[in-house]
MIPAGU-373429 format. One record per residue: residue number from 0; residue in three letters; x, y, z of N, C-alpha, C in turn. Coordinates in Angstrom, 2 decimals. Example, Ala and Ser with C-alpha at 12.3 -4.5 7.8 and 13.67 -1.06 7.14 Angstrom:
residues 2
   num   residuo       npx       npy       npz      capx      capy      capz       cpx       cpy       cpz
     0       ALA     13.19     -5.69      7.80     12.30     -4.50      7.80     13.20     -3.30      7.80
     1       SER     12.85     -2.25      7.08     13.67     -1.06      7.14     12.90      0.03      7.87
//
This chain:
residues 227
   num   residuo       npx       npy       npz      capx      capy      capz       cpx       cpy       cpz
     0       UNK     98.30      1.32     22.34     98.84      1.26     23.70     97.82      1.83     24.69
     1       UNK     97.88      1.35     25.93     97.38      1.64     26.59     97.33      3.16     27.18
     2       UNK     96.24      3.83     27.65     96.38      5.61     27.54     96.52      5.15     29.80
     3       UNK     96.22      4.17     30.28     96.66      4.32     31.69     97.36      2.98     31.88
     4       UNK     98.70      3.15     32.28     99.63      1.65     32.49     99.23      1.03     33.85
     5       UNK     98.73      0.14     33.86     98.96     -0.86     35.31    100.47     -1.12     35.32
     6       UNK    100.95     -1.60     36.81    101.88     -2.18     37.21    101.96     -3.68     37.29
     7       UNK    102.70     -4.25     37.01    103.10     -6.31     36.67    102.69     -6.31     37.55
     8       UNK    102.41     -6.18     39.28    101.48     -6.58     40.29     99.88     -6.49     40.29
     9       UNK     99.67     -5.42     38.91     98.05     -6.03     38.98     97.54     -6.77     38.08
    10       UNK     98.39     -7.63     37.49     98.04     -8.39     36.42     96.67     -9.55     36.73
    11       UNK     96.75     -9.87     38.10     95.63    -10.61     38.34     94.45    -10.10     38.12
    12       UNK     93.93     -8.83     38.71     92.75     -8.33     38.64     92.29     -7.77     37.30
    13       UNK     93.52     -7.05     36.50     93.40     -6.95     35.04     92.64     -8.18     33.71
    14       UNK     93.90     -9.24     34.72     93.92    -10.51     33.65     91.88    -11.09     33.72
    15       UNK     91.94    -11.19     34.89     90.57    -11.92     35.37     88.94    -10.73     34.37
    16       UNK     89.48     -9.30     34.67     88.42     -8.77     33.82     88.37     -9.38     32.61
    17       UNK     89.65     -9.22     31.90     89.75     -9.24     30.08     89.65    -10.76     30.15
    18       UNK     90.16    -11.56     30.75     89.72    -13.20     30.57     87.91    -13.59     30.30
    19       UNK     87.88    -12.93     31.43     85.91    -13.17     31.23     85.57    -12.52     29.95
    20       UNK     85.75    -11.65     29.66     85.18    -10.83     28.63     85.38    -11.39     27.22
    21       UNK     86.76    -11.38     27.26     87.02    -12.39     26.09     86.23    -14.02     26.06
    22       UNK     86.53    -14.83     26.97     85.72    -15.52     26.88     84.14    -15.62     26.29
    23       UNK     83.77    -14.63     26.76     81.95    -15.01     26.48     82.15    -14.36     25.29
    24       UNK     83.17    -13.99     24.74     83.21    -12.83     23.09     82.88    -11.31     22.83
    25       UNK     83.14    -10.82     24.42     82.88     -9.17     24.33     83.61     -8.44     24.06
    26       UNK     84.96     -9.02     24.18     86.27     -8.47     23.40     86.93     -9.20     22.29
    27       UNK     86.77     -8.78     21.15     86.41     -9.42     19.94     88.09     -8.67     19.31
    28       UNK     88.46     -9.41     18.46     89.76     -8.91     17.66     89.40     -7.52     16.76
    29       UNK     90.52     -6.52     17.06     90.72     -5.48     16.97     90.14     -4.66     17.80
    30       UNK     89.77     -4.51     19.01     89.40     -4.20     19.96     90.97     -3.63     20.94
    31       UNK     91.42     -2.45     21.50     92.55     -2.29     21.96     91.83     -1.94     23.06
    32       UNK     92.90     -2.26     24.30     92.77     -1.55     25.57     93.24     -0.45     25.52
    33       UNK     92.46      0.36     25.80     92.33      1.74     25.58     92.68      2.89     27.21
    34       UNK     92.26      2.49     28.25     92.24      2.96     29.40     92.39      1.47     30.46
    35       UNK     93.33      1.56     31.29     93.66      0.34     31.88     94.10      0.70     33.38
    36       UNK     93.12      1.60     34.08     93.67      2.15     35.16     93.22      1.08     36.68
    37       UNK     94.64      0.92     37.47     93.84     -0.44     38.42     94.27      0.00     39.66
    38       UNK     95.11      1.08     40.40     95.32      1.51     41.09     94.80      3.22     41.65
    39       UNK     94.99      3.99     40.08     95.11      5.38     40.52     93.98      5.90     39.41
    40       UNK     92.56      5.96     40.37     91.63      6.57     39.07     92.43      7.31     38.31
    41       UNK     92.05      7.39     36.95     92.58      8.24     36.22     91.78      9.82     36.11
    42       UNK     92.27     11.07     36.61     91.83     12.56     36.06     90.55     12.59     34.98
    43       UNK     89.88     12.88     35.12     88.46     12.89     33.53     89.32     14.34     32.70
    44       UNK     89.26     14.10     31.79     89.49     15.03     30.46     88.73     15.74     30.15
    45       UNK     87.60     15.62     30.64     86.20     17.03     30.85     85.50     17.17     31.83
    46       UNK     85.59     17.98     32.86     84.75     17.69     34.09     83.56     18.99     33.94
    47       UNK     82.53     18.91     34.25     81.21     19.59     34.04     80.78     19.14     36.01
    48       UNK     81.25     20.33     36.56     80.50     20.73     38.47     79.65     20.46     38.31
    49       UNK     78.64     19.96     38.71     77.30     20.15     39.38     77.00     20.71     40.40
    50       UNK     75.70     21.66     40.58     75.70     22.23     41.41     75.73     21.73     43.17
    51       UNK     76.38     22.40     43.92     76.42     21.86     45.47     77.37     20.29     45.00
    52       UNK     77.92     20.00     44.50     78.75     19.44     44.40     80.22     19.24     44.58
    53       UNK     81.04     18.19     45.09     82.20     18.43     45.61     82.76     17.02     44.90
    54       UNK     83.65     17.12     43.92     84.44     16.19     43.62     85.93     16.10     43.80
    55       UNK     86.33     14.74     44.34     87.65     14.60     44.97     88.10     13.24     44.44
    56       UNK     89.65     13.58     44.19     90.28     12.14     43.55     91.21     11.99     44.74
    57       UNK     90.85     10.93     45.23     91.89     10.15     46.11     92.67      8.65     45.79
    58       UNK     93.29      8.71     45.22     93.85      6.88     45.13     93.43      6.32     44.15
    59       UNK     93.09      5.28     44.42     92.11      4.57     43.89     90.46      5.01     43.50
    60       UNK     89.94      6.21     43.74     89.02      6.65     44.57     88.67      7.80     43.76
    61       UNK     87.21      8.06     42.93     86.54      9.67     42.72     85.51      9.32     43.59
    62       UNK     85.48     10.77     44.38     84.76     10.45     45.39     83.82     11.54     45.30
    63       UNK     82.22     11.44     45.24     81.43     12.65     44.87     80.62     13.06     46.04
    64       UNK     80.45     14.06     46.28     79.67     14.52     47.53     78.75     15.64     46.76
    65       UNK     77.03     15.03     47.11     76.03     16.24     46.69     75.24     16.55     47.82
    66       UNK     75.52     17.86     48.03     74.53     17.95     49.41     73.03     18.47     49.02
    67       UNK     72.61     18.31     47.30     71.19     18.70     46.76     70.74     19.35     46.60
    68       UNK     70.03     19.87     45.96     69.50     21.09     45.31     69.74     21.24     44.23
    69       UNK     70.37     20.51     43.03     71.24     21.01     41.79     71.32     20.14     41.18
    70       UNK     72.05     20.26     39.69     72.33     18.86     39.08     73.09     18.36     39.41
    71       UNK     73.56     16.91     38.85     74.62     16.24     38.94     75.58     16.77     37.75
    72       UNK     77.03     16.53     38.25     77.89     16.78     37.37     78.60     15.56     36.52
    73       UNK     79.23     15.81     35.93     79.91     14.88     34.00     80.99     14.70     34.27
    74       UNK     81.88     13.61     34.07     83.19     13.19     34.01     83.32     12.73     32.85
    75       UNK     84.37     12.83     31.66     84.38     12.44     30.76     85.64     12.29     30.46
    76       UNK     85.83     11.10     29.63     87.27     10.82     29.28     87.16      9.98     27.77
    77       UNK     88.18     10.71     26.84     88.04     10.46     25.65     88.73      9.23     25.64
    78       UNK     88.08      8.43     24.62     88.45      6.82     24.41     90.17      7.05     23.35
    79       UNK     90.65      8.14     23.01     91.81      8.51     22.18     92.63      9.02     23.02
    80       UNK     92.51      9.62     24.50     93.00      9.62     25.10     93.84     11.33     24.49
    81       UNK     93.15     12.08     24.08     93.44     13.46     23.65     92.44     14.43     23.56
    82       UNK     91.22     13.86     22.26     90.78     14.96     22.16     89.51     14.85     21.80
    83       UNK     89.42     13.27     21.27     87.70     12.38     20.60     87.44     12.89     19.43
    84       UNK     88.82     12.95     18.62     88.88     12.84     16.88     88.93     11.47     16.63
    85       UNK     89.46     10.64     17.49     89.42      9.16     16.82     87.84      8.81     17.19
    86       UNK     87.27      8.38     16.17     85.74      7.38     16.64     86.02      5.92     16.89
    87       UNK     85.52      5.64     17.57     85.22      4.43     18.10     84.05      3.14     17.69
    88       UNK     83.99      2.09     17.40     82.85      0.82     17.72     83.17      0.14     18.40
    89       UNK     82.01     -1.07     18.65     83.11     -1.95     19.95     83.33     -1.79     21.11
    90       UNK     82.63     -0.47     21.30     83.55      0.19     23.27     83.01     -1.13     24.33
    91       UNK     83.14     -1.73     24.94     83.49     -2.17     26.62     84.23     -1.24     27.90
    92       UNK     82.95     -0.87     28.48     83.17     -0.39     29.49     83.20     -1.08     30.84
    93       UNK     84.23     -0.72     31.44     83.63     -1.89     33.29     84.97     -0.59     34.10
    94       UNK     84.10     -0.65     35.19     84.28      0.07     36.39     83.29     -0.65     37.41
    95       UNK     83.97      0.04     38.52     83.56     -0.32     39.85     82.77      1.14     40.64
    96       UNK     82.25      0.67     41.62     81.48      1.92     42.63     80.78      1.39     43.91
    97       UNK     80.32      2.28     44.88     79.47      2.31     46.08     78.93      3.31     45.63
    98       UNK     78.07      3.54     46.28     77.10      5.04     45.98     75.52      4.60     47.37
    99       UNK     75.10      5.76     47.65     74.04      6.00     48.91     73.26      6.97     48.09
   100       UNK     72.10      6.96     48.39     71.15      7.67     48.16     70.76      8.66     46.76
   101       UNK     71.58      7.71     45.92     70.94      8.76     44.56     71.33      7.77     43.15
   102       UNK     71.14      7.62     42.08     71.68      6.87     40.66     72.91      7.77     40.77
   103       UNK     73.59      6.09     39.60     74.81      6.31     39.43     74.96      6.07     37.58
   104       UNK     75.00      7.12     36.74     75.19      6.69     35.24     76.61      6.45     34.96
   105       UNK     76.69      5.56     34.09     77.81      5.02     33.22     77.72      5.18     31.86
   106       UNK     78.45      5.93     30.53     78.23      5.93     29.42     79.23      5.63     28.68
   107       UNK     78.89      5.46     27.79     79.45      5.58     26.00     78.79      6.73     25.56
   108       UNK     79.32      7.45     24.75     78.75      8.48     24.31     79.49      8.66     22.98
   109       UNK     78.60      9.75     22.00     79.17      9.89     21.03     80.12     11.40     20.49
   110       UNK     79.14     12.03     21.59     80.38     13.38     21.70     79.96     14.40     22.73
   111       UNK     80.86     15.04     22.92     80.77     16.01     24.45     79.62     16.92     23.30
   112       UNK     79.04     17.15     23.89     77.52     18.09     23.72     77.67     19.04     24.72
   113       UNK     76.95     20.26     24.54     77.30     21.01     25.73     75.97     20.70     26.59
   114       UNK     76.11     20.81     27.63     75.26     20.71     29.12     75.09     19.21     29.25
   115       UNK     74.27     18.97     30.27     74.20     17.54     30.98     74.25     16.32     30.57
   116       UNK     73.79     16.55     29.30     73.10     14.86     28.47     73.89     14.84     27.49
   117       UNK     74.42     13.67     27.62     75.81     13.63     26.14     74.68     12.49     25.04
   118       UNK     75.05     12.13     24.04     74.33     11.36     23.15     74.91      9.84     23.07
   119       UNK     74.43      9.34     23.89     74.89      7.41     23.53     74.28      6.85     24.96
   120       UNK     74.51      5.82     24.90     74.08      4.95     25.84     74.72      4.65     27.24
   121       UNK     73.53      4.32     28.28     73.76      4.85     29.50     73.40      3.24     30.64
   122       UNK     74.58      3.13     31.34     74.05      2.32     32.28     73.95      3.13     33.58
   123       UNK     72.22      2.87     33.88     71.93      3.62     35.13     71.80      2.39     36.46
   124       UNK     71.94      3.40     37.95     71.59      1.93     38.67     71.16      2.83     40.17
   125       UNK     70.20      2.39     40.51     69.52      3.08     41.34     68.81      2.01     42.63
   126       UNK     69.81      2.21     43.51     69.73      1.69     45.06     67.92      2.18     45.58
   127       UNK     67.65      1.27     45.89     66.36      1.15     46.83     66.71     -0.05     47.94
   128       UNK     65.30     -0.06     48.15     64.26     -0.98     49.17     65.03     -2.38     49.05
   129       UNK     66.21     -3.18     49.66     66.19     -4.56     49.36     66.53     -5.09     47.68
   130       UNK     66.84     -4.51     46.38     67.49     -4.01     45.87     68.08     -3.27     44.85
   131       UNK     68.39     -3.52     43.99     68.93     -2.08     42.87     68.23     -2.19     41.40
   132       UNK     67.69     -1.36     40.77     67.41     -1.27     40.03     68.22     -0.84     38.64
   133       UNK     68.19     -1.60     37.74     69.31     -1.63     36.69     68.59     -1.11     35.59
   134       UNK     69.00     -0.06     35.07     68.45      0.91     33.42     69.43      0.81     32.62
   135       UNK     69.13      0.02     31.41     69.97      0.77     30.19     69.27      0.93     28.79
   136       UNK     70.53      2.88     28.98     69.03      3.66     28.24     70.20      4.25     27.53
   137       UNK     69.05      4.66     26.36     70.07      5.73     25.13     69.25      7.02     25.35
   138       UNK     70.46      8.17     24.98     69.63      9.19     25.34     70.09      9.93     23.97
   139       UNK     68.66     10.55     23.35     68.79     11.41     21.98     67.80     12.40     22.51
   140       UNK     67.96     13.26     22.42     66.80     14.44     22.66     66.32     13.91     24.06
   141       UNK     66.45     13.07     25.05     65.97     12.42     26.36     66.23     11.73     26.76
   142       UNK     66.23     10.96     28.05     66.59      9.41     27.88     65.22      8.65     27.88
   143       UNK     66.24      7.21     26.99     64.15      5.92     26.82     65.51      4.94     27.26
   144       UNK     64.20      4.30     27.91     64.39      3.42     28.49     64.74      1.47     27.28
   145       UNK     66.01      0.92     27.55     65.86      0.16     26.48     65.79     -1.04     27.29
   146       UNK     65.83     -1.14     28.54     65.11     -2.30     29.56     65.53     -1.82     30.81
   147       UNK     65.22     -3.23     31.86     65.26     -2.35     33.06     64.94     -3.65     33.65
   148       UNK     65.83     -3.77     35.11     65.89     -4.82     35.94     65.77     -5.04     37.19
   149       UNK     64.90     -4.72     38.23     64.90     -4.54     39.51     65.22     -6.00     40.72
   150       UNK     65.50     -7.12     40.26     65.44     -8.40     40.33     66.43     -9.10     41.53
   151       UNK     67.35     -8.03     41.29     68.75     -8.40     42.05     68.80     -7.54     43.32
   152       UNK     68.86     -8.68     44.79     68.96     -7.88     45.75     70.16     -7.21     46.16
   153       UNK     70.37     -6.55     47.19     71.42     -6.07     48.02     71.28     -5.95     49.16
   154       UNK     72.03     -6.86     50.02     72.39     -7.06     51.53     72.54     -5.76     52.08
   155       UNK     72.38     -4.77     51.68     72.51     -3.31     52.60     71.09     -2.69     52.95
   156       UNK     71.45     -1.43     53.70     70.06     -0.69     53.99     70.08     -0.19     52.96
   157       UNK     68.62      0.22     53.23     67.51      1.09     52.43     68.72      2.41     51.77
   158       UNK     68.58      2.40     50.33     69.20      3.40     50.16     70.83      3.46     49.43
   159       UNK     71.03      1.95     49.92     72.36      2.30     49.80     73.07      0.43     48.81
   160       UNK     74.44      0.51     48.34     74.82     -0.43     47.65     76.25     -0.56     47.88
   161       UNK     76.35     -1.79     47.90     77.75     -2.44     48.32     78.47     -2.18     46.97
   162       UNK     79.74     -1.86     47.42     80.76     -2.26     45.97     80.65     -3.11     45.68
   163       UNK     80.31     -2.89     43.74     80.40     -3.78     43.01     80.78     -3.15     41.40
   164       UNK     80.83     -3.94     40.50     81.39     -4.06     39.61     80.42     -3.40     37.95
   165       UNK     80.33     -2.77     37.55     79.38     -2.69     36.31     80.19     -2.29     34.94
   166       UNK     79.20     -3.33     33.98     80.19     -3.40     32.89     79.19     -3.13     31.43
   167       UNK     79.07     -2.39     30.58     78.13     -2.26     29.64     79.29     -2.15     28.31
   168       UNK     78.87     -3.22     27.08     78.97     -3.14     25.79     78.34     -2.43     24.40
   169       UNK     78.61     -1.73     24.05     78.13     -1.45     22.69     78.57     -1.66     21.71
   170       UNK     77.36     -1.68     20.32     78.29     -2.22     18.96     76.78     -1.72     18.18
   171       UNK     77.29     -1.92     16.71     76.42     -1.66     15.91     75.28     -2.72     16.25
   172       UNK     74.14     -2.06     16.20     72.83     -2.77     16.96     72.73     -3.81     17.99
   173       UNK     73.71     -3.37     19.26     73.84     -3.80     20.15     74.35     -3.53     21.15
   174       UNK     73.36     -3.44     22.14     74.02     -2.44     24.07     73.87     -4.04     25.02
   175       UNK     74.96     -4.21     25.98     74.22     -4.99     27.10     74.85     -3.97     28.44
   176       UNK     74.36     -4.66     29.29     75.29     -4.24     30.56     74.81     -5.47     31.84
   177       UNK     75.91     -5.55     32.70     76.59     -6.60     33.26     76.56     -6.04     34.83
   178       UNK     76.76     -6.50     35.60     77.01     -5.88     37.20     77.68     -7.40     38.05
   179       UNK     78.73     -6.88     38.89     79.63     -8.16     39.81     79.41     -7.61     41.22
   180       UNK     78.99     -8.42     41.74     79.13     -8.04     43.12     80.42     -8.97     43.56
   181       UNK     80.35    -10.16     44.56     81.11    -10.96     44.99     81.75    -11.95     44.40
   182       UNK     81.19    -12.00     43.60     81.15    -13.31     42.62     81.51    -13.46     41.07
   183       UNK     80.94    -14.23     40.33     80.97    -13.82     38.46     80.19    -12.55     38.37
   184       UNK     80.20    -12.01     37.10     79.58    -11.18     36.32     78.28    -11.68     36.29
   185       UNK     77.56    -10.96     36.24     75.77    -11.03     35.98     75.03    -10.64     34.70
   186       UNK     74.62    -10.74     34.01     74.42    -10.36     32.68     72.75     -9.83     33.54
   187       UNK     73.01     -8.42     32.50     71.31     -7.54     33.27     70.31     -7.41     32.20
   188       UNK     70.84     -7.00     31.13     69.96     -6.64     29.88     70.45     -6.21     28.81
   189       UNK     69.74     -6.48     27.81     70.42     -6.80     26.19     69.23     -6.15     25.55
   190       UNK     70.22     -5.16     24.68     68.82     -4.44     23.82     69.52     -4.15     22.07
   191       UNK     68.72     -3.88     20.95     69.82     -3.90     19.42     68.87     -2.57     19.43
   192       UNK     69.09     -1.47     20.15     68.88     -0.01     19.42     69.52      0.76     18.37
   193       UNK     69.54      1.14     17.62     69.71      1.30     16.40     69.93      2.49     16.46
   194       UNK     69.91      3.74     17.09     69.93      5.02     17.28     71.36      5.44     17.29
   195       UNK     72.67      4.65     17.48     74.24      5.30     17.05     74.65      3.94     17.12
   196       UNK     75.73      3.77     16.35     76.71      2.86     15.93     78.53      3.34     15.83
   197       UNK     79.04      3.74     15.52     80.56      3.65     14.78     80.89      4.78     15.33
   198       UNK     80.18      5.85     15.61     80.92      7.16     16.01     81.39      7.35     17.43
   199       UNK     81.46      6.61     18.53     81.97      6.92     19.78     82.97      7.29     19.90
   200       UNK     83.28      8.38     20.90     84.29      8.95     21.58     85.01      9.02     22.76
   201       UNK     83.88      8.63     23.63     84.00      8.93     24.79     83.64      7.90     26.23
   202       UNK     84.13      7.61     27.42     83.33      7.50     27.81     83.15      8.42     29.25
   203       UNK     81.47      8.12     29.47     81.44      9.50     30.80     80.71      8.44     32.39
   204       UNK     80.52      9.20     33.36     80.02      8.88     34.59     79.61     10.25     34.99
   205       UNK     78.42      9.94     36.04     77.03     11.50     36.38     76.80     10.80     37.25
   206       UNK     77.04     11.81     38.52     76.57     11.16     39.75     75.65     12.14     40.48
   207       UNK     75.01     11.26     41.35     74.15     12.27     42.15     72.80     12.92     41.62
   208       UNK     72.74     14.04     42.09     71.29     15.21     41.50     70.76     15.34     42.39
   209       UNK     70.94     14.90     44.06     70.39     15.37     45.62     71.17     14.71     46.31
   210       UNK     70.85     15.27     47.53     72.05     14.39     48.65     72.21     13.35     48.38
   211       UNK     73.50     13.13     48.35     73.86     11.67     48.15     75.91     11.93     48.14
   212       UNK     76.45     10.80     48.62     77.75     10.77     47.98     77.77      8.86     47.69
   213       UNK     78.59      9.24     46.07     78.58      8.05     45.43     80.56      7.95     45.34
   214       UNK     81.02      7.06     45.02     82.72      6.37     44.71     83.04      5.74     43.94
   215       UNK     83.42      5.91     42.47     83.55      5.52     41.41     84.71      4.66     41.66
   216       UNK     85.04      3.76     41.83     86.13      2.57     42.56     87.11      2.14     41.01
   217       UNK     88.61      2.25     41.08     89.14      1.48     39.82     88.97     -0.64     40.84
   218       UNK     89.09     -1.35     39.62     89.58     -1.24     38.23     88.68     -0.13     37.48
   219       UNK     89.10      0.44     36.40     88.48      1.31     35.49     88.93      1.26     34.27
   220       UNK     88.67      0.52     33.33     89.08     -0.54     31.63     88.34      0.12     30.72
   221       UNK     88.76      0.48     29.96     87.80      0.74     28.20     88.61     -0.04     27.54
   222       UNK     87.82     -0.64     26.65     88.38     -1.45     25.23     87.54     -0.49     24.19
   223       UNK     88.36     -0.70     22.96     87.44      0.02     21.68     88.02     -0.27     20.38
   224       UNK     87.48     -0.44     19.28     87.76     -0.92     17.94     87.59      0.60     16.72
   225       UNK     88.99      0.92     17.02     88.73      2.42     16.11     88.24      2.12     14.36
   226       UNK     87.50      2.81     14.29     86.90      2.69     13.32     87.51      3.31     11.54
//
């Protein structure tokens, strides 16, 4: 069952994620919706401050304010929806965001670690010049880089990115991640790193690390295939 219920009025925007996904085969049988939140972000189950940091849940809406100098802080929410004794393969992640002046990470991870850097794979996305630059990276002892896409513009100023949509898969020897602006899904980059498979728990979001305020926007969906 689902660990966040939508209401029968958002079945459209629900239906239209998991339709695509299924379609191209990213949600594969035995795969459960796991987190299904389309109105009211859901609370994170581990929050880690960053310094000069101000986080606020409004609505639909985590809304991060860094006025710089410090790290960014961790949101984390277990894919079991308790405690991240159940492991996970399979995870599909997709959320939405805006964000100004700083990266915005998206993860899978394999377990709350203490301090900044959890262990699994990371979709990063970092607003510039005309437009965004897309990372997805695993981080073990650091983060490496497992490709990287600067290709895709954005109609905004310097600095800054329109709401849109980002969606990253993992599986045994296999990460992609995806980004929607107006339109379909975009496929960004596909990598078979080999560095974790079967054990996921979690998934997290890290915003900021200098001035900047970023808005983690629902829909906000995990799928996962307990292992």
């Amino acid at each position: 069952m689902p660990i966040y219920n939508p209401t029968a009025s958002s079945a459209t925007t629900s239906n239209a994620i998991t339709d695509y996904f299924t379609e191209i085969g990213e949600i594969t049988a035995g795969m459960d919706l796991l987190i299904d939140a389309q109105y009211v972000y859901p609370t994170a189950d581990s929050t880690e401050s960053g310094v000069n940091e101000t986080i606020t849940y409004d609505d639909s809406v985590v809304k991060v304010v860094d006025t710089g100098g410090g790290f960014a802080g961790v949101l984390l929410w277990w894919l079991d929806g308790v405690d991240g004794s159940t492991l996970y393969s399979d995870v599909l992640f997709v959320s939405y965001g805006h964000q100004k002046g700083s990266s915005s990470i998206r993860g899978i991870v394999e377990n709350d670690t203490a301090g900044q850097d959890l262990n699994g794979y990371y979709n990063r996305v970092v607003p510039s010049s005309g437009h965004n630059t897309h990372y997805l990276q695993v981080y073990n002892a650091g983060y490496v880089d497992l490709g990287t896409d600067a290709t895709l513009a954005t109609e905004y100023l310097v600095g800054y990115m329109s709401p849109r949509g980002f969606a990253m898969k993992v599986s045994t020897d296999y990460q992609k991640i995806w980004t929607q602006g107006a339109g379909q899904w975009v496929p960004i980059v596909e990598s078979t790193d080999a560095t974790y498979s079967d054990a996921f728990q979690a998934v997290s979001c890290k915003f900021g690390s200098h001035a900047s305020t970023i808005r983690s926007i629902t829909p906000f969906m995990v799928w996962g295939k307990p292992v």
